[in-house]
Structure formats: C-alpha cells, structure tokens
N, CA, C and O atoms as a printed pandas DataFrame, in Angstrom:
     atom_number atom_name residue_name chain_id  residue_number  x_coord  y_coord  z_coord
0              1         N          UNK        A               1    0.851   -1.185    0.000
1              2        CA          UNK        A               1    0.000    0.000    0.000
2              3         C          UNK        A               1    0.897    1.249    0.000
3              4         O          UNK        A               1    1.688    1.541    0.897
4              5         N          UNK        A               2    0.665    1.961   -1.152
5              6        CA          UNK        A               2    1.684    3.389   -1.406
6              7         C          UNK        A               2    1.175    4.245   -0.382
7              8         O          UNK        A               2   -0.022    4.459   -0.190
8              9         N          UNK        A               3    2.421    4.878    0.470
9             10        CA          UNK        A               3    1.826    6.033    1.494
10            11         C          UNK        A               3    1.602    7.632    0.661
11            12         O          UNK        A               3    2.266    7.981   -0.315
12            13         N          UNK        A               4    0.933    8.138    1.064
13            14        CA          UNK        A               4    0.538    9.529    0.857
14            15         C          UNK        A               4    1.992   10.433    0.772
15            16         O          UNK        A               4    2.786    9.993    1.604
16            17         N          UNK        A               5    2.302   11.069    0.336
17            18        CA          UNK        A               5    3.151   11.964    0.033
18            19         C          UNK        A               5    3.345   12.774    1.350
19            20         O          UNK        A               5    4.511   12.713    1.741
20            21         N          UNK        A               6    2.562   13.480    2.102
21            22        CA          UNK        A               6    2.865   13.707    2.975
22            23         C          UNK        A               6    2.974   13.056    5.032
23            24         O          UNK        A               6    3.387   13.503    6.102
24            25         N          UNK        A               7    2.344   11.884    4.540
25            26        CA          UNK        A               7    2.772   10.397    5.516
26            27         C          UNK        A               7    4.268   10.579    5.631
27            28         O          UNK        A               7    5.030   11.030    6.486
28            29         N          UNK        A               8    4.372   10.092    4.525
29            30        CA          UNK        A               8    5.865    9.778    3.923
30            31         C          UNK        A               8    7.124   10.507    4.636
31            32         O          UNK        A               8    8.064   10.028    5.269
32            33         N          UNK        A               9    6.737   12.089    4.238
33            34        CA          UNK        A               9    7.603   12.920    5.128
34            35         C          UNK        A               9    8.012   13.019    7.078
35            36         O          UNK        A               9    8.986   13.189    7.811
36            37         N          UNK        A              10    6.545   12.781    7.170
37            38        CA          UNK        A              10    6.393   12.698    8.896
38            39         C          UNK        A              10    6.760   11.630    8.798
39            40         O          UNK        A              10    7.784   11.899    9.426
40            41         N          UNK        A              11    6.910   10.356    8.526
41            42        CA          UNK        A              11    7.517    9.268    9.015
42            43         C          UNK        A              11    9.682    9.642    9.096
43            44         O          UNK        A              11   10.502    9.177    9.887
44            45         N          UNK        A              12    9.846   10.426    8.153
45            46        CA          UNK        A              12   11.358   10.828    8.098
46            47         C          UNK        A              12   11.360   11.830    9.363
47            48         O          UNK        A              12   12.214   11.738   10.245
48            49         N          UNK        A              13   10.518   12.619    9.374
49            50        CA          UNK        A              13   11.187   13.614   10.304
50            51         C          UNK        A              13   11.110   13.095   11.389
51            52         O          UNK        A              13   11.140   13.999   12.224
52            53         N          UNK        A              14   10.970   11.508   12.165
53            54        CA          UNK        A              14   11.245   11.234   13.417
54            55         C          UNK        A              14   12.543    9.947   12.976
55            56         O          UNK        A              14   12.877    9.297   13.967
56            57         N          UNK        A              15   13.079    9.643   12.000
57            58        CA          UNK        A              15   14.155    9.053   11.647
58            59         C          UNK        A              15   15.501    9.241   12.635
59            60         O          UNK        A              15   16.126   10.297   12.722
60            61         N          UNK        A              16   15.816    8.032   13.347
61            62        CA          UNK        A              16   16.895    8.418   13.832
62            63         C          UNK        A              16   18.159    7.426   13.319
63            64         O          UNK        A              16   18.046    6.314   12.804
64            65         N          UNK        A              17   19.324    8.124   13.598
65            66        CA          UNK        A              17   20.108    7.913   12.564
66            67         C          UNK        A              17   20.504    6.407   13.400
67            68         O          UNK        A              17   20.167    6.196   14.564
68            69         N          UNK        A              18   21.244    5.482   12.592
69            70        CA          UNK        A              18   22.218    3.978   13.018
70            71         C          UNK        A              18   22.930    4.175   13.134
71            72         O          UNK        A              18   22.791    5.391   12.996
72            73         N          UNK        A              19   24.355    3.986   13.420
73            74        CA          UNK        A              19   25.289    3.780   13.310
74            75         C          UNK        A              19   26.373    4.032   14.338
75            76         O          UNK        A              19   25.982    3.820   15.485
76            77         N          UNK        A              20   27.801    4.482   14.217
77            78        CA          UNK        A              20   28.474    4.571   15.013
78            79         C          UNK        A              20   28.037    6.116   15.853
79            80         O          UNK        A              20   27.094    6.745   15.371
80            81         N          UNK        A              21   28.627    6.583   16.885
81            82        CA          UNK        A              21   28.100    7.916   17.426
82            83         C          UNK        A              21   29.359    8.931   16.865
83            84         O          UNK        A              21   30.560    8.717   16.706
84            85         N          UNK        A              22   28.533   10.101   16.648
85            86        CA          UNK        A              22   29.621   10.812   16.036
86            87         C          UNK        A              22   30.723   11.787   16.794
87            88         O          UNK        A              22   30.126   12.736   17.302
88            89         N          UNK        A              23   32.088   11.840   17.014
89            90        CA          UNK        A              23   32.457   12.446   18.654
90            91         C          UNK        A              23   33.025   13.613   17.972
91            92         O          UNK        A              23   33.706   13.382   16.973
92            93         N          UNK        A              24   32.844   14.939   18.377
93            94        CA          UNK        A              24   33.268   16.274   18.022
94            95         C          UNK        A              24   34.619   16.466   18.919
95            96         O          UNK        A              24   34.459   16.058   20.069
96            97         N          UNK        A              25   35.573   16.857   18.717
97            98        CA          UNK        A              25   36.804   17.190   19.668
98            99         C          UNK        A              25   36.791   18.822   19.028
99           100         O          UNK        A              25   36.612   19.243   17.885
100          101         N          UNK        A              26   37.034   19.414   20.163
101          102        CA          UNK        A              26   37.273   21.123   19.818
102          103         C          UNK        A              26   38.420   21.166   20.622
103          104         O          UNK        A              26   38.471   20.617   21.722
104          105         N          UNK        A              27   39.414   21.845   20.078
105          106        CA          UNK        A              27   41.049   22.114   19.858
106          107         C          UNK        A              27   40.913   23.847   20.100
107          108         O          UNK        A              27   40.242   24.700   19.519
108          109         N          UNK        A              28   41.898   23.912   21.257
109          110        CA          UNK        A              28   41.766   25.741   21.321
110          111         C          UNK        A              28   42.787   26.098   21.233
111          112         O          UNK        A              28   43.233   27.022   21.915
112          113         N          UNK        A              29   43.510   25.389   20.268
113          114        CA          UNK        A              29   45.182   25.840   19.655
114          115         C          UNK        A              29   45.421   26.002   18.280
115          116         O          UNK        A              29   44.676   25.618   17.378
116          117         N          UNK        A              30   46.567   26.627   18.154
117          118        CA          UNK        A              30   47.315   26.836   16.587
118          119         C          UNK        A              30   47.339   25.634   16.075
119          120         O          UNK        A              30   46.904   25.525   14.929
120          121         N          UNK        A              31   47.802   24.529   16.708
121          122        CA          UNK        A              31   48.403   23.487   16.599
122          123         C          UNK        A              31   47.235   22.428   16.406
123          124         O          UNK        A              31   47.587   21.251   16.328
124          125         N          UNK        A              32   45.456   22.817   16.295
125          126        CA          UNK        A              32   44.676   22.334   15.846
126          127         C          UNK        A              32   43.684   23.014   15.519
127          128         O          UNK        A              32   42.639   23.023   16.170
128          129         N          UNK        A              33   43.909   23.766   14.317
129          130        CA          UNK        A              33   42.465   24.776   13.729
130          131         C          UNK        A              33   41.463   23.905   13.910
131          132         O          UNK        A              33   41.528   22.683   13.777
132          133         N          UNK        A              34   40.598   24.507   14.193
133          134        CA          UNK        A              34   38.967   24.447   13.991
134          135         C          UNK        A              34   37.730   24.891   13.153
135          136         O          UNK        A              34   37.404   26.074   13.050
136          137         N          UNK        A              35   37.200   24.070   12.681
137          138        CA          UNK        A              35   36.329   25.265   11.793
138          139         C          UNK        A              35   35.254   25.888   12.831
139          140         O          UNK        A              35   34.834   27.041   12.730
140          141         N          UNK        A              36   34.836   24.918   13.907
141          142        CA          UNK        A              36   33.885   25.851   15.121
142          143         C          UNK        A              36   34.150   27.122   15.050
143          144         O          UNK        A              36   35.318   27.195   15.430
144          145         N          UNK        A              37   33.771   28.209   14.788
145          146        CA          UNK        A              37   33.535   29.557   15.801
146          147         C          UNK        A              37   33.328   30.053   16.941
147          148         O          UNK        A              37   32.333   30.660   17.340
148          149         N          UNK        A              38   34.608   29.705   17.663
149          150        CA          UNK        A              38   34.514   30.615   19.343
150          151         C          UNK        A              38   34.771   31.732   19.443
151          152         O          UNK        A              38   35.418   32.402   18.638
152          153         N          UNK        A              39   34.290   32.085   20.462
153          154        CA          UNK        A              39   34.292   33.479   20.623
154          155         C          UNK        A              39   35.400   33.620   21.672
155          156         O          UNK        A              39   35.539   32.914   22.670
156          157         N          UNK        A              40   36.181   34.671   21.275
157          158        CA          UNK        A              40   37.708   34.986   21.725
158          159         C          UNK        A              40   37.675   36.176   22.208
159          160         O          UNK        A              40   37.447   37.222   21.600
160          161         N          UNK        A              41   38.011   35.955   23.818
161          162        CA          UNK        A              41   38.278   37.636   23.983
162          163         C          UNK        A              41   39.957   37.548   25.151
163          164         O          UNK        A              41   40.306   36.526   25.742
164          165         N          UNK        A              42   40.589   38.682   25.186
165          166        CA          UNK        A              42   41.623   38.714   25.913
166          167         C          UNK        A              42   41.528   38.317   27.151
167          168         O          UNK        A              42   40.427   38.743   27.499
168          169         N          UNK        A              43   42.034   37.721   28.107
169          170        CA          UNK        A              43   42.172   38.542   29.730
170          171         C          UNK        A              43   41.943   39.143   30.087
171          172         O          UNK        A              43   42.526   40.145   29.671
172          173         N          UNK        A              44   40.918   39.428   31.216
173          174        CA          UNK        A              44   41.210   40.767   31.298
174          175         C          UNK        A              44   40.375   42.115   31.040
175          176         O          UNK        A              44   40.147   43.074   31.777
176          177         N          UNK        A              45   40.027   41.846   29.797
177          178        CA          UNK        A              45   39.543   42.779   28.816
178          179         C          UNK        A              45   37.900   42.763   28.361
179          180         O          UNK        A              45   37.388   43.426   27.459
180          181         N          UNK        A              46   37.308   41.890   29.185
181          182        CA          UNK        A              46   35.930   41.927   29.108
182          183         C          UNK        A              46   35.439   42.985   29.906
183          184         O          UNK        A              46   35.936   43.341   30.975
184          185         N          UNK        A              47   34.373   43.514   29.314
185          186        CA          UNK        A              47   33.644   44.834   30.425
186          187         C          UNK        A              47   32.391   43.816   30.680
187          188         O          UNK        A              47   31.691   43.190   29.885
188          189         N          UNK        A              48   32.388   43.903   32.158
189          190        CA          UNK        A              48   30.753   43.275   32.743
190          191         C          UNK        A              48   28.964   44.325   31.634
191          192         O          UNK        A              48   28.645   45.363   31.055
192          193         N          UNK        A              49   28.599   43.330   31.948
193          194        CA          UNK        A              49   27.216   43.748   30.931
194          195         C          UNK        A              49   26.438   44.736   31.892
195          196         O          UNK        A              49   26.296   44.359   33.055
196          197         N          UNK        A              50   26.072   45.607   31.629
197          198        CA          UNK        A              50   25.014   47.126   32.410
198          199         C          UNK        A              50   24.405   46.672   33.358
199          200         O          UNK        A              50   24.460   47.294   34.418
200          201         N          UNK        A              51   23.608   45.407   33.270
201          202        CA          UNK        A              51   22.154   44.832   33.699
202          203         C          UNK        A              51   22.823   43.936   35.051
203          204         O          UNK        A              51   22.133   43.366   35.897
204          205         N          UNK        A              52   24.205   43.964   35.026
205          206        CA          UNK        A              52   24.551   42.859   35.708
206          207         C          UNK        A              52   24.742   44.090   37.057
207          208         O          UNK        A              52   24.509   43.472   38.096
208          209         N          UNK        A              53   25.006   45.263   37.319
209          210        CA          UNK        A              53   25.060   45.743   38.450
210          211         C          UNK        A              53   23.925   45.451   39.338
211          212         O          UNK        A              53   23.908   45.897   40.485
C-alpha cells in the first residue's frame, strides 16, 4: 500500500540515525584549527554587561 506523500515525510522527520556515534573534539590551539567559531576575547579585557550591576 503506497503512502501519501505527505505520511511519507512525517515518518522521516522522526528518523533516527544507526550507526556509530559521532564524537566532536574542539582544539583551542594553533596546533589544531577548527572550523567551530569561538568566541575569543583577551584577559582581562571583558567589560561586565550594564544589567549585571
């Protein structure tokens, strides 16, 4: 029995994936770029936020 076109979809969007688990390592050196985007600030050099007094 052919499912409906939109059956079809809701049955994918609760799809969970098999396989091995996937492990992220984030590197906060020269010596291992990252493509992540962290946010970098000096020592030191942060000013506290207004709201926080």
């Amino acid at each position: 029995m052919p499912m409906r076109d939109g059956v079809h979809r809701a049955a994918d969007a609760f799809h969970l994936p098999v396989g091995r688990p996937v492990t992220r390592r984030i590197h906060r050196d020269a010596a291992h770029p990252s493509r992540l985007g962290l946010p970098c600030t000096a020592a030191g050099t942060a000013q506290p936020h207004p709201a926080a007094h």
